[in-house]
MIBA-80629 format. One record per residue: residue number from 1; x, y, z of N, C-alpha, C in turn. Coordinates in steps of 0.05 Angstrom, whole numbers. Example, Ala and Ser with C-alpha at 12.3 -4.5 7.8 and 13.67 -1.06 7.14 Angstrom:
residues 2
1:264:-114:156:246:-90:156:264:-66:156
2:257:-45:142:273:-21:143:258:1:157
end
This chain:
residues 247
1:480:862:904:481:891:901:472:905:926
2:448:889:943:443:907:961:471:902:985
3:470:882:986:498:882:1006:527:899:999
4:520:913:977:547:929:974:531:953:982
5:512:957:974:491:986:977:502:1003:1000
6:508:996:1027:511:1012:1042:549:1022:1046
7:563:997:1045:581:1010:1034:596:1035:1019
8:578:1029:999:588:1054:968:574:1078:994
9:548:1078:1005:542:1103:1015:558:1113:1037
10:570:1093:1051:583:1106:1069:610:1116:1062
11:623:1101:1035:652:1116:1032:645:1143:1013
12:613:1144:1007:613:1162:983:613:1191:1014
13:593:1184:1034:587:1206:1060:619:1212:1064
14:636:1195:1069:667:1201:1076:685:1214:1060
15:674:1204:1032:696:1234:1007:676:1260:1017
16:646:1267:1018:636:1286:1018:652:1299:1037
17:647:1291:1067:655:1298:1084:682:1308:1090
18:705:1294:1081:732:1302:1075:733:1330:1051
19:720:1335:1039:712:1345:1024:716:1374:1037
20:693:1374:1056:678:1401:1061:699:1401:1085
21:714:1388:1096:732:1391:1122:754:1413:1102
22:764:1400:1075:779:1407:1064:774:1435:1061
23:758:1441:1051:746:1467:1038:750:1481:1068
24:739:1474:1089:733:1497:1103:759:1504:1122
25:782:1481:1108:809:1485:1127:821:1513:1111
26:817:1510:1086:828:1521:1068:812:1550:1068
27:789:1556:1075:783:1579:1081:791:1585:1109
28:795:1578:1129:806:1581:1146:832:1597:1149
29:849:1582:1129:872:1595:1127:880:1611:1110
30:862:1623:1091:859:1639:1069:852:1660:1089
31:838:1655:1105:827:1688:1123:841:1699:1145
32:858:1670:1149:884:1681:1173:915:1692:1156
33:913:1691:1127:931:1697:1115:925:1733:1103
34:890:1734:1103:877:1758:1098:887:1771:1116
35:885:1765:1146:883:1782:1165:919:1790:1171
36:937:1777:1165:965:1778:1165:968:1796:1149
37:962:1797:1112:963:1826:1101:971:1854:1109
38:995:1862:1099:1012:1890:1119:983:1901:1104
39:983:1933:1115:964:1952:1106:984:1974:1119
40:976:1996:1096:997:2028:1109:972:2044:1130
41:987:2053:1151:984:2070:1165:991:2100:1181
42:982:2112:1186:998:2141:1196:1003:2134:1220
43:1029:2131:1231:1039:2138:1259:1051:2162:1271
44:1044:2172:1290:1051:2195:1298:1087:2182:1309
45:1107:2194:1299:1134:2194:1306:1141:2216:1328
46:1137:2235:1327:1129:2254:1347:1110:2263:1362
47:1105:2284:1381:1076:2296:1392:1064:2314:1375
48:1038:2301:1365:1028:2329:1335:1010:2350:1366
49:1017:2372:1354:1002:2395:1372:975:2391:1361
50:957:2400:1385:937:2414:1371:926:2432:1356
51:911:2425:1333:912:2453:1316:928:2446:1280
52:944:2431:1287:958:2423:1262:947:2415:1242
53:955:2416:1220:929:2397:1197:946:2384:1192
54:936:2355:1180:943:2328:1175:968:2334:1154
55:971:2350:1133:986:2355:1116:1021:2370:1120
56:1012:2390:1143:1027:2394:1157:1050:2368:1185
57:1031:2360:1198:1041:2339:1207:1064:2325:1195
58:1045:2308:1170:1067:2287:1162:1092:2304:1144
59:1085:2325:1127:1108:2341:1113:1136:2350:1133
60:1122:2354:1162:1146:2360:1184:1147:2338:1189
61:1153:2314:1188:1173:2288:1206:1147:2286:1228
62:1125:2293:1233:1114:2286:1260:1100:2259:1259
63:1093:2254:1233:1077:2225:1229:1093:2220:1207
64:1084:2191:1202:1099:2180:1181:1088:2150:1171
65:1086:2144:1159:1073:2128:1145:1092:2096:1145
66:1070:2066:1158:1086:2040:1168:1061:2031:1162
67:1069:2004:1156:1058:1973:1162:1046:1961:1179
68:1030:1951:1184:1024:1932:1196:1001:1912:1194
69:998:1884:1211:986:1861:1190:943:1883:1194
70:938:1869:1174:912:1882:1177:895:1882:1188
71:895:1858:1215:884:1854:1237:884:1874:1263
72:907:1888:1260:924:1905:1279:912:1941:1274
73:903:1942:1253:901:1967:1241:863:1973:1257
74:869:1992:1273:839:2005:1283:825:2008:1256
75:803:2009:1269:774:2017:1255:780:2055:1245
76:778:2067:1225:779:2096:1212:808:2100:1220
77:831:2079:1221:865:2088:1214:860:2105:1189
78:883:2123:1197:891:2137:1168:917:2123:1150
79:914:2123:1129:926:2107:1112:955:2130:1087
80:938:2150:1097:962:2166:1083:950:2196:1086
81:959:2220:1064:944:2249:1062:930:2243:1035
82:910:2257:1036:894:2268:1012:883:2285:1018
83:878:2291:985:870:2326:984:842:2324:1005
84:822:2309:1005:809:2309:1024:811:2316:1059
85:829:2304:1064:835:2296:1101:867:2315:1099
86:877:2332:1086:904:2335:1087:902:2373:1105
87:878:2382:1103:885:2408:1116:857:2411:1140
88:855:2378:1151:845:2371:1170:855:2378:1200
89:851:2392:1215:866:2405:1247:856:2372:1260
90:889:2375:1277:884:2352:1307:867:2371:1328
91:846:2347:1340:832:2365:1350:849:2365:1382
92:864:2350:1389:879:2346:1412:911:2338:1408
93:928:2342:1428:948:2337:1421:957:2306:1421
94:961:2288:1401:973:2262:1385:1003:2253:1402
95:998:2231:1427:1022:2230:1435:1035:2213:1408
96:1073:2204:1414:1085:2191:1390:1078:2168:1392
97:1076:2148:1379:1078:2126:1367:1046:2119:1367
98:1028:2137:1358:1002:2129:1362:987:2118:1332
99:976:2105:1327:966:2102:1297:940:2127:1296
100:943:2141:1264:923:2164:1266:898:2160:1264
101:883:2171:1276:848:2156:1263:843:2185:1255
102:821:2176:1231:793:2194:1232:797:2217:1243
103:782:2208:1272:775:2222:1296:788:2232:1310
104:823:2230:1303:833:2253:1317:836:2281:1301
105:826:2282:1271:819:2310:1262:794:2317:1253
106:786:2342:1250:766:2355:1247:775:2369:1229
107:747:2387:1217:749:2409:1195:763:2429:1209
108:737:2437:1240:744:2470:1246:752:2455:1276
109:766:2470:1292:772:2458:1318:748:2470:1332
110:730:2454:1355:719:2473:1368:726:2491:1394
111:706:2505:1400:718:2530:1419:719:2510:1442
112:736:2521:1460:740:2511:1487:752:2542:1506
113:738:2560:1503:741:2577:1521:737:2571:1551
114:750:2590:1564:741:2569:1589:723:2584:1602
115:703:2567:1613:676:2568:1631:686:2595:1649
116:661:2608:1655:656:2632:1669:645:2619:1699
117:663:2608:1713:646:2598:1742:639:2625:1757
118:619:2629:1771:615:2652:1781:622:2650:1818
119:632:2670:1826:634:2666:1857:632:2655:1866
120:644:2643:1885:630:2617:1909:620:2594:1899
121:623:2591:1873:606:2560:1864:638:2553:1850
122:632:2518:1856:654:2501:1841:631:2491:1811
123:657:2489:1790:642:2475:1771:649:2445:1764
124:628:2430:1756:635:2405:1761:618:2390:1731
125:622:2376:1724:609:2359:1699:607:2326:1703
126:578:2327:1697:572:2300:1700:553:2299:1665
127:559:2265:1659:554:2248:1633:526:2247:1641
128:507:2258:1619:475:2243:1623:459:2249:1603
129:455:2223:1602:433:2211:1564:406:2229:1562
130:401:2231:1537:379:2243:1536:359:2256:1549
131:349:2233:1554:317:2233:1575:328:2248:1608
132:360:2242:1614:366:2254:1635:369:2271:1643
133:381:2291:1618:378:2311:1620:364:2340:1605
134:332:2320:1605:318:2340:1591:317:2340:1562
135:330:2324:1552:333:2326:1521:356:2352:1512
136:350:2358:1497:368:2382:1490:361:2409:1482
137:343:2416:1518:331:2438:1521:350:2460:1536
138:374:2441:1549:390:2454:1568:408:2472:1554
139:404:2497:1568:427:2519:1559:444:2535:1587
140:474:2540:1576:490:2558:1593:462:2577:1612
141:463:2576:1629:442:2602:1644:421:2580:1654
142:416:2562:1639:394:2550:1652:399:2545:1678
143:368:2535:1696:370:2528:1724:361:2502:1725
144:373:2483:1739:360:2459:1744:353:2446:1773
145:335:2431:1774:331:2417:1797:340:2383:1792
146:358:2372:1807:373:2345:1809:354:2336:1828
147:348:2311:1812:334:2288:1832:355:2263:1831
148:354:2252:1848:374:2226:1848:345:2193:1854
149:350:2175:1843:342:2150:1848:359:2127:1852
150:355:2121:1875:372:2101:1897:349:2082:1903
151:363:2055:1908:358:2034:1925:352:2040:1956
152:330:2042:1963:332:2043:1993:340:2020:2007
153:363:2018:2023:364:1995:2047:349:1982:2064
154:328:1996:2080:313:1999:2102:284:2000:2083
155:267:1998:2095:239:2003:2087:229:2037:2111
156:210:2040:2089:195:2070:2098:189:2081:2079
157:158:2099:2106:137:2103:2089:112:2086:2074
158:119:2052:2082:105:2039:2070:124:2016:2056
159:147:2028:2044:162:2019:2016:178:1995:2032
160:190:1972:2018:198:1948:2032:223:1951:2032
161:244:1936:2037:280:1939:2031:283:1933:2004
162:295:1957:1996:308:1953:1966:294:1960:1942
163:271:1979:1958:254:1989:1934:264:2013:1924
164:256:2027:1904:275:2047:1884:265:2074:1905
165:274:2096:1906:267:2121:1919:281:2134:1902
166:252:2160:1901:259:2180:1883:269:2217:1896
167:291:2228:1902:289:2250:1921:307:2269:1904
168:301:2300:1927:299:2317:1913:336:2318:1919
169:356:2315:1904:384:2319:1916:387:2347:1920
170:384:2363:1895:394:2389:1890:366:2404:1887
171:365:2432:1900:340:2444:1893:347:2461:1865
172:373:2474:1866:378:2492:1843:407:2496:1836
173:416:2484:1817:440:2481:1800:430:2503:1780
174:456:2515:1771:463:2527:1744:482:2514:1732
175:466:2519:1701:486:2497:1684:505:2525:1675
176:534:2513:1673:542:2530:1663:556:2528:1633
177:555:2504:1630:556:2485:1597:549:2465:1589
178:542:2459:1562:530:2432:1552:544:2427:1529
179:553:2409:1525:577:2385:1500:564:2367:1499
180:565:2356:1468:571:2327:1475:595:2309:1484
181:586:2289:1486:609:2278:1495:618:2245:1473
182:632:2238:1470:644:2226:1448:632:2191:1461
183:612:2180:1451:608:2150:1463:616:2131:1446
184:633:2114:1452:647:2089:1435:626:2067:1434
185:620:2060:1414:606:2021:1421:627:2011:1441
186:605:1984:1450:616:1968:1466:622:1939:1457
187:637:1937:1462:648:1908:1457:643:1882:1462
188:622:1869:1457:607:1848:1472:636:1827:1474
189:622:1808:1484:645:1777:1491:647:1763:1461
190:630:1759:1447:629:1748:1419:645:1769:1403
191:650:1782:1412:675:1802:1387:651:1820:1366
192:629:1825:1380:605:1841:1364:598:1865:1379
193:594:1892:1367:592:1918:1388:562:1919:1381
194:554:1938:1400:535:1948:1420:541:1980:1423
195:517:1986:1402:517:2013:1398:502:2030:1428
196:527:2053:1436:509:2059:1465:492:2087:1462
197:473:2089:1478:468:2116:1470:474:2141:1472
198:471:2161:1459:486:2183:1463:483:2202:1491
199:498:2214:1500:506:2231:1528:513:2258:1522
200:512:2269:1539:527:2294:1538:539:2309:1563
201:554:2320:1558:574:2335:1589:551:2356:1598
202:540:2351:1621:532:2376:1629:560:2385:1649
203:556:2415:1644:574:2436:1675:557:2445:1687
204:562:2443:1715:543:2459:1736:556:2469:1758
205:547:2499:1766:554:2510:1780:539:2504:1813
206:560:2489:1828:548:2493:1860:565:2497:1869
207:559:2492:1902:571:2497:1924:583:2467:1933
208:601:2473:1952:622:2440:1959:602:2424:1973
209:573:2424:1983:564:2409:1986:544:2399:1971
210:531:2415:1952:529:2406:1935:544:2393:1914
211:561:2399:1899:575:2386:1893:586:2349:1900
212:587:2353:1922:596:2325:1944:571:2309:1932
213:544:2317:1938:522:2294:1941:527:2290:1909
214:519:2314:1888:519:2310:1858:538:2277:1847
215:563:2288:1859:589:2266:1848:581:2239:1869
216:576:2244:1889:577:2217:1896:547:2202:1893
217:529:2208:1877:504:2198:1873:508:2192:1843
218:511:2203:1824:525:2197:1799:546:2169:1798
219:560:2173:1819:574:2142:1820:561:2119:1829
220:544:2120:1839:525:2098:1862:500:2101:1845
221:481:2124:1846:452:2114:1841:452:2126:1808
222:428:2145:1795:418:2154:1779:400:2174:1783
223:423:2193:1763:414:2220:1769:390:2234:1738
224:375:2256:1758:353:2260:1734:351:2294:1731
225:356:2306:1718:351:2338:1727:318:2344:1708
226:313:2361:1722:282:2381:1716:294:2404:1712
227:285:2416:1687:296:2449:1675:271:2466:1695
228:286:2481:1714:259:2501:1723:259:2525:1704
229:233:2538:1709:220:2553:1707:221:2580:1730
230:213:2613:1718:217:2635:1726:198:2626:1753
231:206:2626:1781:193:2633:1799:182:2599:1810
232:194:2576:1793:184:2555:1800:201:2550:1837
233:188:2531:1850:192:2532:1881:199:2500:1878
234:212:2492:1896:221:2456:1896:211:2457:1929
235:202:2438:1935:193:2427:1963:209:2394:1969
236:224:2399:1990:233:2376:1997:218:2357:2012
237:217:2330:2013:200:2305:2014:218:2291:2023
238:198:2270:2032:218:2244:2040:218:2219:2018
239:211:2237:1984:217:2218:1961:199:2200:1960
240:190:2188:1933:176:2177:1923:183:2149:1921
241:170:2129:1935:173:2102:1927:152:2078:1909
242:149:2051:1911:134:2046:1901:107:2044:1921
243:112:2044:1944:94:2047:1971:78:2068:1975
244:92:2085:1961:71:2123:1971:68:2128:1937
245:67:2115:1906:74:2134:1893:40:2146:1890
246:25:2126:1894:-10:2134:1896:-17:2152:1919
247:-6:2159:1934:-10:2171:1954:-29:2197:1952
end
């Protein structure tokens, strides 16, 4: 008996094992047959204007309701009208053949009047998170002071190559609007998102050289604004590193 003993265990390990191969082939293809599943969707057949409500849309021929496997179907597709989502406004105009989401309607559309640039200043809008821009103290009228933080190349002042420097870019910007701005998760490599944090459009009124440093420091380094104050003064420096910040 003991000489059969290991036997029986090894053909009994081999049904288990066939077993669970089985099972998990079979869910395998149970979830690739899930994901094949048509599902209905709204496609835009035409260009929906903006402004339109969902109900209107599809009653005129502009969208229209298709198939597709359920793998294919975005995240908040629209699946048909209801009395809920049906006298919903596009908040932008819907080129054709687009699947509808969510997020291309709203309740109320918002205003988009257009900005009051004042004389001699260009307006320009740059993306910046919270802490960058003050939190959400910034208003139309406000004044700001832009600091930029860069990599220095060179050493100075003390600081070695490639230490962070902190300088004054802009002494005084006017904002001339604040939005949010719409941030998507990110898409890691494992097929898992990465919630980002939220931003918002600032507008600011300068001049073309201002302007120039604003946009091309936003693309390269990291930009920080300071909300001034009635009668506050900015003094230009040769910036803060890790070499002078005790200074």
């Amino acid at each position: 008996m003991k000489r059969w003993l290991p036997i029986i265990l090894a053909v009994a390990l081999a049904v288990i094992a066939a077993g669970l191969v089985f099972l998990y082939t079979r869910g395998a293809e149970q979830r690739v047959l899930d994901e094949q599943q048509p599902v209905t969707v709204l496609v835009s057949s035409s260009t929906i204007p903006r402004g339109i409500s969902l109900g209107d849309a599809v009653a005129g021929g502009l969208a229209e309701e298709t198939q597709v496997p359920m793998n294919m179907a975005p995240t908040g597709s629209l699946s048909g009208v209801t009395p809920e989502n049906s006298s919903l406004l596009a908040i932008n105009n819907v080129n054709p053949g687009q699947i509808l989401l969510a997020t291309n309607f709203v309740a109320e559309l918002p205003d988009i009047s257009p900005v009051s640039v004042p004389d001699g200043l260009i307006a320009i809008a740059i993306s910046l998170g919270d802490v960058q821009r003050v939190g959400n103290f910034l208003r139309p009228g406000s004044e700001v002071v832009v600091f930029n933080s860069y990599s220095s190349g060179a050493p100075a002042d003390g600081a070695v190559a490639g230490d962070l420097t902190t300088r004054v870019l802009v002494e005084r910007a006017l904002v001339l609007g604040v939005g949010e701005s719409a941030t998507a998760p990110t898409t890691n490599p494992d097929g898992t998102t990465t919630a980002q944090a939220p931003s918002a459009l600032i507008t600011l009124g300068v001049d073309q050289t201002e302007a120039e440093r604003i946009i091309q420091a936003s693309l390269t380094d990291s930009l920080y604004f300071g909300l001034l104050g009635d009668g506050t003064e900015i003094t230009r420096s040769n910036g803060t590193t890790a070499g002078n910040l005790f200074n």
